[in-house]
VODOTI-785387 format. One line per 2 residues: number of its first residue (from 1); their letters; for each residue x, y, z of C-alpha. Coordinates in pm, 1 decimal, always signed. Layout:
<atoms>
NUM> A> X,Y,Z; ...
</atoms>
This chain:
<atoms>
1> XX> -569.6,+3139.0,-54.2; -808.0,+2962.6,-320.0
3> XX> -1197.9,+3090.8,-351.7; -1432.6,+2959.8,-544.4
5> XX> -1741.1,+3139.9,-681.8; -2039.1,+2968.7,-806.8
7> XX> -2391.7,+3034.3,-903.3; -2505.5,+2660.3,-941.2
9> XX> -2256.8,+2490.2,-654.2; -2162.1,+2220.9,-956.7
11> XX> -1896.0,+1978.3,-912.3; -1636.1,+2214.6,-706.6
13> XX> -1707.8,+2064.1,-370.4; -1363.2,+1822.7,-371.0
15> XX> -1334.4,+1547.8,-72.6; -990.3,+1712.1,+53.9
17> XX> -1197.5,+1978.9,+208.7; -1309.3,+1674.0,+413.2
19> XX> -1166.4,+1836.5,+749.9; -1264.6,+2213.1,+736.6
21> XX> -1528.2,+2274.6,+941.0; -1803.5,+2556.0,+905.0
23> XX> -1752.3,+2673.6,+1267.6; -1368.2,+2689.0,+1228.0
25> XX> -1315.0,+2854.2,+897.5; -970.9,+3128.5,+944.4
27> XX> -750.8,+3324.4,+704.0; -447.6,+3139.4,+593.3
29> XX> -259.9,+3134.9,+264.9; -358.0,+2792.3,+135.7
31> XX> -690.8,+2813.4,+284.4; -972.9,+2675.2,+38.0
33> XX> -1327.6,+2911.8,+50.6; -1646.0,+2815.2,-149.4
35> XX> -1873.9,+3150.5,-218.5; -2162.4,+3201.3,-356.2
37> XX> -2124.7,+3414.6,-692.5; -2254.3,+3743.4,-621.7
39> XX> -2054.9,+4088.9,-524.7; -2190.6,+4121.6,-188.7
41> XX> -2089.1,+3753.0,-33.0; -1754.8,+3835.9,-187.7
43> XX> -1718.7,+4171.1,+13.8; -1842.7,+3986.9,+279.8
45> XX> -1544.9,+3759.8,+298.0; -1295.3,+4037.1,+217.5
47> XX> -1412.3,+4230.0,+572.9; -1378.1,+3911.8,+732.7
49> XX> -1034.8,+3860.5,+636.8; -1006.8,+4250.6,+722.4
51> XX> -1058.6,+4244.0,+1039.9; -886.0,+3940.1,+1116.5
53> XX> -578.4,+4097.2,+967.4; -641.1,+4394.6,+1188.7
55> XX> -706.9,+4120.8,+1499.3; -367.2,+3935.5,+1427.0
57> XX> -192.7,+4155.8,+1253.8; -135.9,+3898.3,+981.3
59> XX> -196.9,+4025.9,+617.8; -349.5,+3878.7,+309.9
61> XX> -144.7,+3774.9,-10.9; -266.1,+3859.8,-328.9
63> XX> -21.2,+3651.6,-515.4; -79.0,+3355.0,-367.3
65> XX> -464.5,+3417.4,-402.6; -680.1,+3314.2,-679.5
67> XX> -1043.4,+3254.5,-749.4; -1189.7,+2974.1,-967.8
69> XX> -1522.3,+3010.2,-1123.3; -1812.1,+2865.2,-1260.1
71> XX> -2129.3,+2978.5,-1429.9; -2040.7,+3326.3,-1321.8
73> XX> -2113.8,+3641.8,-1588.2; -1854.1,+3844.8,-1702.8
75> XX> -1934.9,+4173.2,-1530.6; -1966.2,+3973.7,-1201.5
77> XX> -1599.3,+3827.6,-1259.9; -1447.9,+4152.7,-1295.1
79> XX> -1646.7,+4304.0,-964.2; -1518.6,+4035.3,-760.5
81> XX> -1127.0,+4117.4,-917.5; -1179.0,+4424.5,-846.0
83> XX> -1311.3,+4409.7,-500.6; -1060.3,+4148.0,-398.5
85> XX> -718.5,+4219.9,-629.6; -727.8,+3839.2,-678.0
87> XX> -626.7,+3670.2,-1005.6; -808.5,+3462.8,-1194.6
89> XX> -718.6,+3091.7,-1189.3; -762.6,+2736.9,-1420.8
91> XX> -805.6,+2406.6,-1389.3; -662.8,+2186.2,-1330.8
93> XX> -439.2,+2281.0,-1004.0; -241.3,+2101.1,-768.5
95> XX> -356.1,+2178.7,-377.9; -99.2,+1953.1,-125.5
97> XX> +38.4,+1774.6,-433.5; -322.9,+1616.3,-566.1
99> XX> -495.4,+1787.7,-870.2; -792.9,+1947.7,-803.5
101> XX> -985.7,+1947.4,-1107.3; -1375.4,+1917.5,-1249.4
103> XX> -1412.3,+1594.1,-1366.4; -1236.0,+1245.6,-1318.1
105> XX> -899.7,+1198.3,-1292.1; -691.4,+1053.6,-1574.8
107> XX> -356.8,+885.5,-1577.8; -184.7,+1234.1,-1684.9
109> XX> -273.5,+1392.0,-1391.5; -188.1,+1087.5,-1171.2
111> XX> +170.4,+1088.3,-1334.8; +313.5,+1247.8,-994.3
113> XX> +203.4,+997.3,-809.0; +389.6,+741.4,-1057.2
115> XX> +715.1,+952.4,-1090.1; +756.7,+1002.5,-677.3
117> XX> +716.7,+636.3,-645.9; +976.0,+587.1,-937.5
119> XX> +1216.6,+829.8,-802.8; +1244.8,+654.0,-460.8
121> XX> +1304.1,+324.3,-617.5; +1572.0,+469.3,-841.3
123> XX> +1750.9,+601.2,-537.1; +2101.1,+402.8,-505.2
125> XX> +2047.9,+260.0,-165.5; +1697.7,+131.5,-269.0
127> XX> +1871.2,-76.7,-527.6; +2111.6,-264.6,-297.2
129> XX> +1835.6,-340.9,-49.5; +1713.6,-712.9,-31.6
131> XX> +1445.9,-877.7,-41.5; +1312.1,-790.7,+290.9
133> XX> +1459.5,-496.3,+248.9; +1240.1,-396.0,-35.8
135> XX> +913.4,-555.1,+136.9; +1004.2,-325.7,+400.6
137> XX> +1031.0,-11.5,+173.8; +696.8,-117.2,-21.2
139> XX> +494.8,-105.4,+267.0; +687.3,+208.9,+470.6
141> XX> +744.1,+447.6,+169.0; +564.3,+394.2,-129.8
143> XX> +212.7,+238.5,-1.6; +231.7,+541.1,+207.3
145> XX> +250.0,+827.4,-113.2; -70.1,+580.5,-209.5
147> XX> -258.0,+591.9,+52.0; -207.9,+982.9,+87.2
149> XX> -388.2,+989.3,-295.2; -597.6,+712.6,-215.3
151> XX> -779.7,+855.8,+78.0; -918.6,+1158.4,-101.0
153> XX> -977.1,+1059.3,-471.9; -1118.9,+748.7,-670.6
155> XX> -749.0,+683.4,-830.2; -788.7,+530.1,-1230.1
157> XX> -733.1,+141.1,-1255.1; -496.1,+209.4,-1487.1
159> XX> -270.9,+441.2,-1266.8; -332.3,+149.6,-1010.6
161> XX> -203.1,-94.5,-1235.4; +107.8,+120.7,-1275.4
163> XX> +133.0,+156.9,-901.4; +127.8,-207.6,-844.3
165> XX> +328.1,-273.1,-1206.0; +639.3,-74.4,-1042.0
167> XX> +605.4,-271.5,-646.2; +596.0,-589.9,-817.9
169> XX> +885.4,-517.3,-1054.9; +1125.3,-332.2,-764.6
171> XX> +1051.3,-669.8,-534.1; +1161.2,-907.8,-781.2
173> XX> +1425.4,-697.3,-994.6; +1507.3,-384.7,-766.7
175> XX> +1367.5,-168.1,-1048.7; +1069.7,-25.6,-1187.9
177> XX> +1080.0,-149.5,-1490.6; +990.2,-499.4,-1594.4
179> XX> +1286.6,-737.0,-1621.7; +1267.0,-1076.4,-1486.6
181> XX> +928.3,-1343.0,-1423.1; +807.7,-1261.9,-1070.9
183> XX> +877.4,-1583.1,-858.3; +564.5,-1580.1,-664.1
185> XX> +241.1,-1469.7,-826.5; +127.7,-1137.6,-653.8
187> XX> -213.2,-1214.1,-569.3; -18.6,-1461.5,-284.0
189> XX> +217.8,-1203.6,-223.0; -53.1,-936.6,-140.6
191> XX> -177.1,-1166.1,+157.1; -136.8,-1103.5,+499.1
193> XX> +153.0,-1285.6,+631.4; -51.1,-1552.6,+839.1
195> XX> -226.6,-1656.2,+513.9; +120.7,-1713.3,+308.5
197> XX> +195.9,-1375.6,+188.8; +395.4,-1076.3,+238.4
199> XX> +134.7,-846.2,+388.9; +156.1,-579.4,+122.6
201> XX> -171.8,-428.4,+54.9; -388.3,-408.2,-294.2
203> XX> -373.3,-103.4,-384.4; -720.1,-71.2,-586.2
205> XX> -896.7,-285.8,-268.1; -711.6,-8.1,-20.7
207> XX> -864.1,+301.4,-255.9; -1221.6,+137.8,-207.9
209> XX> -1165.3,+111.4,+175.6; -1006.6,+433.9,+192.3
211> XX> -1291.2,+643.1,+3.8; -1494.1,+393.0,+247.5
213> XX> -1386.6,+662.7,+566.4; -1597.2,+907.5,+313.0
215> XX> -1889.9,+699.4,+280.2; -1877.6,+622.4,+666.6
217> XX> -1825.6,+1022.7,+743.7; -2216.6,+1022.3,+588.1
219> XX> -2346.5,+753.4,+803.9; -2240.1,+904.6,+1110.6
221> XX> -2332.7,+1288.6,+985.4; -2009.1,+1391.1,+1067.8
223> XX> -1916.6,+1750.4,+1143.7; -1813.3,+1886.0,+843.5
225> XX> -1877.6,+2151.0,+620.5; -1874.7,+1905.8,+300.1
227> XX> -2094.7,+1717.2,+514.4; -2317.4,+1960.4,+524.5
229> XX> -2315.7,+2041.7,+165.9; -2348.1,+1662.5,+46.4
231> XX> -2672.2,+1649.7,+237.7; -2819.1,+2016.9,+116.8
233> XX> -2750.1,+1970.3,-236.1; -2719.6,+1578.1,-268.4
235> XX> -2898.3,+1361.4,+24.5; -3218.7,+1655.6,+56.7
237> XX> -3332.9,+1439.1,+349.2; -3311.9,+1114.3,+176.9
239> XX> -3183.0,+794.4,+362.8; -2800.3,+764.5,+273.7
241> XX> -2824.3,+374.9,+310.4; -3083.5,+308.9,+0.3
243> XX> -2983.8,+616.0,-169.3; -2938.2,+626.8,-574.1
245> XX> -2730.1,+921.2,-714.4; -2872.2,+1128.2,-1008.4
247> XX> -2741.1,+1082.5,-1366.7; -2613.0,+1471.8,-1367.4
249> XX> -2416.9,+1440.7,-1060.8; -2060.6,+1496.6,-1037.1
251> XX> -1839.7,+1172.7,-1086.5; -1691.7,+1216.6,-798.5
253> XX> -1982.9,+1171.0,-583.1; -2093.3,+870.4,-835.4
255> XX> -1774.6,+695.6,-726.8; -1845.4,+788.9,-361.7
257> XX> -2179.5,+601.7,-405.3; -2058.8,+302.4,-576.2
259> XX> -1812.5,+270.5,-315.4; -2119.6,+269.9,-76.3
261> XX> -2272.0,+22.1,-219.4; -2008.7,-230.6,-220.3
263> XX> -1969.8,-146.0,+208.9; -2331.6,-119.5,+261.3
265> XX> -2394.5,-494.3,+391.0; -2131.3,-361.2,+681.5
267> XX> -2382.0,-128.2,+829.2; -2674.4,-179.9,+1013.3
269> XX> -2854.7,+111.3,+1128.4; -2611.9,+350.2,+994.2
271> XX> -2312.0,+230.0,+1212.9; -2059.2,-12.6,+1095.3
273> XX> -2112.0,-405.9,+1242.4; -1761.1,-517.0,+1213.3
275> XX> -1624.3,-349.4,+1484.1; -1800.4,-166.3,+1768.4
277> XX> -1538.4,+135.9,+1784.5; -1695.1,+238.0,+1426.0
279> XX> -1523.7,+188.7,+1092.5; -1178.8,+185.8,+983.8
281> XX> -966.7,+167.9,+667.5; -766.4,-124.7,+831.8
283> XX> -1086.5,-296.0,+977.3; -1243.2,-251.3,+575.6
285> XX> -1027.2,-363.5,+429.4; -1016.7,-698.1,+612.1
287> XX> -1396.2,-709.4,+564.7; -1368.4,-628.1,+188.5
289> XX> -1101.7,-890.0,+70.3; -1103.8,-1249.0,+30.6
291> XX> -973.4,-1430.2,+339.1; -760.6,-1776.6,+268.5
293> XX> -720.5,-2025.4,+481.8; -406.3,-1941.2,+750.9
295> XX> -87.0,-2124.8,+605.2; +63.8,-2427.4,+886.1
297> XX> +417.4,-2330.6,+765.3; +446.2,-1983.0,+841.4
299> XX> +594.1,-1962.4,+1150.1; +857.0,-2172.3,+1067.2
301> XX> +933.8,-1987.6,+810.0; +883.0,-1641.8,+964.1
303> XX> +971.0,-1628.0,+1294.9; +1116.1,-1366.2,+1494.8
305> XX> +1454.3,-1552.6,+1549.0; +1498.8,-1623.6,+1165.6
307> XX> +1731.9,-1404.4,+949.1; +1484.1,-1206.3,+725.6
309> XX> +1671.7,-1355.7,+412.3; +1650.8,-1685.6,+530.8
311> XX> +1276.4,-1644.9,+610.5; +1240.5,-1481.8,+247.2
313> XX> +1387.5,-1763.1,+56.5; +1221.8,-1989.7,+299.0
315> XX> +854.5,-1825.6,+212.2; +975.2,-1840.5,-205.8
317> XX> +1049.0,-2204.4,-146.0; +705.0,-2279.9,-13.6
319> XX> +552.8,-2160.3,-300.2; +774.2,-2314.4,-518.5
321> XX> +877.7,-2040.9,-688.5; +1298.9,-2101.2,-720.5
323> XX> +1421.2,-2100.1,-1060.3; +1566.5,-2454.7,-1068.8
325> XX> +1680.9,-2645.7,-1341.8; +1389.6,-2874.0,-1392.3
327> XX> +1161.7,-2515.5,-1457.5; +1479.5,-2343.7,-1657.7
329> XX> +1535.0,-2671.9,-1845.4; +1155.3,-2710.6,-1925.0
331> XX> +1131.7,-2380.3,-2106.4; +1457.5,-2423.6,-2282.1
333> XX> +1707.0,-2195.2,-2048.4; +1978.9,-2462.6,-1980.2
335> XX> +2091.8,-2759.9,-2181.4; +2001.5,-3003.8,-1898.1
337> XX> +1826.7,-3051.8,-1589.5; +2054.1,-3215.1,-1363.3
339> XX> +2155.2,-3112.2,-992.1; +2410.8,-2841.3,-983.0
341> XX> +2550.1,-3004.8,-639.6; +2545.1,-3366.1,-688.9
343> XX> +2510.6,-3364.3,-1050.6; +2339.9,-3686.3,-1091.0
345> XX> +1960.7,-3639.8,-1025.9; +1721.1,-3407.4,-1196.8
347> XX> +1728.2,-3044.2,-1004.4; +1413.0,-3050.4,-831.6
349> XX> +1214.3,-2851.0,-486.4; +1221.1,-3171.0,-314.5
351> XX> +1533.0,-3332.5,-431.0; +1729.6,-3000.9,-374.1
353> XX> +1610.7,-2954.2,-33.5; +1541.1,-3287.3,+94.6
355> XX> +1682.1,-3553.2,-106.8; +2028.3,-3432.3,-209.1
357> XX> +2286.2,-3626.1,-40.4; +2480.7,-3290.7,+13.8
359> XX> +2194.2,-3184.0,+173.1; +2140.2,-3481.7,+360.3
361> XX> +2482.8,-3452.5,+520.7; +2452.5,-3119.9,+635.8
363> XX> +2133.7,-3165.3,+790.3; +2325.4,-3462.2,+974.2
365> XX> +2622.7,-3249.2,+1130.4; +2348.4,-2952.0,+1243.0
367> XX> +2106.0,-3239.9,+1398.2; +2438.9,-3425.5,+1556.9
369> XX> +2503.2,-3040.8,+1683.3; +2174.4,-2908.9,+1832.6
371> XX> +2050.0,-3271.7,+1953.2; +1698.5,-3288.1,+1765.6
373> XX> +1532.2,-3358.8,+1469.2; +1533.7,-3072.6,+1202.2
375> XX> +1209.4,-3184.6,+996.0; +842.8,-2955.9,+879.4
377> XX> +673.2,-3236.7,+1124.7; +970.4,-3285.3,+1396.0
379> XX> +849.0,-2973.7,+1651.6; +512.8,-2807.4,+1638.2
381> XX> +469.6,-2739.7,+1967.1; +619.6,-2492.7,+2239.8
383> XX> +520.1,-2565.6,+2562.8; +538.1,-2303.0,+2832.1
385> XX> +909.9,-2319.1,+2999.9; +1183.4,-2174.2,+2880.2
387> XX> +1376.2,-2419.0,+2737.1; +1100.9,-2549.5,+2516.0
389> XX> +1044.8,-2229.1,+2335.8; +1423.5,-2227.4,+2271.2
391> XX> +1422.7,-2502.3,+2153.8; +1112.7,-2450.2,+1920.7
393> XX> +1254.0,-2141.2,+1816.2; +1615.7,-2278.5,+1757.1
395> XX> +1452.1,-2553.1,+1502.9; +1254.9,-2252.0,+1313.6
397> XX> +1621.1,-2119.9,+1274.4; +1815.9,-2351.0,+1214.8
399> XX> +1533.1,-2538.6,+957.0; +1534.6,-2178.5,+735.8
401> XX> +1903.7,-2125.5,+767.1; +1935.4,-2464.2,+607.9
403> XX> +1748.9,-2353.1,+299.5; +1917.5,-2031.8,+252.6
405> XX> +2276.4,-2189.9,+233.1; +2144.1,-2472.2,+54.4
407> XX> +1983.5,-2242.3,-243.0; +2319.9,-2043.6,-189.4
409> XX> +2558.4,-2334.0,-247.6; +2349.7,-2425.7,-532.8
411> XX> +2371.3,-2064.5,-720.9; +2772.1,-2068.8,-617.5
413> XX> +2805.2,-2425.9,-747.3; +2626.4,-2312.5,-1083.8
415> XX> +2812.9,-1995.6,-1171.9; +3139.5,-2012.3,-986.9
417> XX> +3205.6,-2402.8,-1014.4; +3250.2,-2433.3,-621.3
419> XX> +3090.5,-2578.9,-343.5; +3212.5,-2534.2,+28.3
421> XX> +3208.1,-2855.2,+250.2; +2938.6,-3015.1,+418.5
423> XX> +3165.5,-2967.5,+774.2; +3225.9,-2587.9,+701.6
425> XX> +2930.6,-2502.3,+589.1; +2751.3,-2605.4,+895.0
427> XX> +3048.7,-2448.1,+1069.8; +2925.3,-2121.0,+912.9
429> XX> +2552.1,-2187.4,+1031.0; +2638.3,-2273.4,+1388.8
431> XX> +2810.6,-1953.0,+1410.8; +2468.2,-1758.3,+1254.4
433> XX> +2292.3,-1918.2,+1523.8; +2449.3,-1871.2,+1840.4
435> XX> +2493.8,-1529.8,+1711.8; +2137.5,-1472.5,+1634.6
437> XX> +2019.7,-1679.6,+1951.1; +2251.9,-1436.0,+2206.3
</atoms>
């Protein structure tokens, strides 16, 4: 059990009391209490917990109990220690893992965020994931120890530079630490997936959106005891929408505000206007960020039926983002720029996937194979029977499969000095897709 005592209620009132409510307040061990600093609210709260014990026959623990003040006298402190038998305690604290503490946060405290997120990518099977794989672990594992942070406290840009620092590097490298040139610039990697990205989330956009539930939580007057307290001490009657914070007020409410003014074009008459079912952190967000334009190419390159590896290199080579000779020659990497396949043209996107004669005759075999056109512009459109979507999805298929062996001949051509035949190589791919198509 934590209790504050105050005389001045200053800063203390921290948003992850954001779900205790005044009518629903009960003795626990990690239960957080706000007094007010005098003897006889303290003794008070001591009988209540009295005859609760007596009620449930559970029993108070004084070494798990502390009290944190502020702007309380001397004598007053050592009434309430002696009344209660609770020790004194100091900021800063960790309550659920987050630091409670007076004033902002600072990248010190925010260092257990950073090392969680660093031990899980150090973990041996994160390393051998893939690409997908680690898209997959971004958005499931470590977005998720983010958000937990991100939904209760204004995180420093700094720390959120870290946090994104250490995704980026574990997509591209598989580590946290900063190895090799991203291939695809991570402003088009943090896009939803219909708008050429990889649908991982900003984390500094998400923290706005998140401490936007807070700001919404006002609006609506929800039922809660910090609620309550924001609009006794802060609000005083005052209309939250064209409300200006004090200069003396705690930061943390400051940062609350700012964050309401950035969402405040959202509301109209207190209730959010993007959605009628109220506001969101998802439904923010998508109102907060920059939309693009949705991407022609990304169902062929995502669909359900494609290998996520093939889709992945598929997505990279959209973007141009493959290291190829013509980039590694340009900056001085490798002594020349022609194709590692054919070696007689310069190793470019569109020669390597389109032009290349070894290219050319695998694309050949898998048309003479499947019976149709494998081209961006060949099939657009599914119809509505059967066989059409088949077919529709057996060109997304077979069109990303062909860049993934392509790319993979390339990279075995380059550092092993072999290349596998046009006729078994589509051999290989027929047998990927009748496999993935069962």
């Amino acid at each position: 059990m934590i209790v504050y005592t105050t005389d001045n209620w200053p800063f203390q009132y921290h948003p992850l009391c954001k779900g205790v409510k005044l009518n629903h307040l009960m003795f626990a061990d990690d239960l957080l209490m706000f007094c007010k600093g005098n003897a006889q609210s303290i003794m008070l709260l001591i009988r209540a917990f009295s005859s609760f014990s007596k009620a449930s026959g559970l029993t108070m623990n004084n070494t798990k109990s502390e009290v944190y003040y502020n702007g309380v006298a001397s004598e007053l402190k050592n009434d309430i220690q002696q009344a209660t038998g609770f020790v004194e305690g100091s900021l800063t604290f960790r309550y659920l893992g987050v630091p409670i503490q007076a004033g902002r946060l600072t990248k010190l405290e925010c260092n257990a965020l950073v090392e969680r997120m660093v031990n899980r990518i150090r973990s041996i099977g994160a390393k051998k994931l893939s690409y997908v794989g680690r898209v997959v672990l971004i958005n499931s594992v470590l977005n998720t120890l983010y958000s937990y942070w991100a939904g209760m406290l204004i995180i420093p840009k700094g720390v959120i530079r870290r946090i994104e620092g250490i995704c980026r590097n574990y997509l591209w490298d598989g580590s946290s630490d900063y190895h090799r040139v991203p291939l695809v610039a991570w402003d088009k990697v943090t896009l939803p997936k219909d708008e050429g990205g990889l649908g991982i989330k900003k984390a500094e956009l998400y923290n706005i959106t998140a401490v936007g539930k807070l700001v919404d939580w006002v609006y609506n007057k929800a039922d809660k005891l910090w609620i309550k307290w924001i609009n006794q001490v802060y609000l005083k009657q005052q209309d939250w929408h064209t409300y200006t914070p004090a200069a003396g007020v705690a930061w943390y409410w400051k940062s609350v505000c700012k964050v309401k003014e950035m969402m405040k074009t959202g509301y109209q008459n207190n209730h959010w206007a993007a959605n009628l079912k109220g506001y969101s952190i998802r439904e923010g967000y998508e109102w907060l960020r920059n939309k693009q334009p949705k991407k022609d190419w990304v169902h062929l390159a995502w669909s359900d039926w494609n290998f996520p590896k093939h889709a992945m290199i598929s997505w990279v080579v959209m973007y141009q983002g493959l290291n190829i000779k013509a980039k590694l020659f340009q900056f001085g990497c490798c002594p020349d720029n022609r194709c590692c396949i054919c070696d007689q043209e310069p190793e470019t996107l569109e020669h390597l996937f389109f032009d290349c004669l070894y290219r050319r005759q695998v694309l050949s075999l898998i048309e003479q194979w499947c019976g149709f056109k494998i081209a961006v512009d060949a099939y657009t459109s599914s119809g509505r029977s059967a066989g059409a979507r088949l077919k529709l999805h057996t060109h997304y298929l077979l069109w990303s499969a062909c860049f993934y062996h392509i790319w993979n001949q390339r990279n075995n051509s380059r550092v092993n000095m072999i290349l596998t035949r046009p006729e078994a190589l589509v051999l290989q791919i027929r047998e990927d897709a009748m496999r993935r198509i069962r």
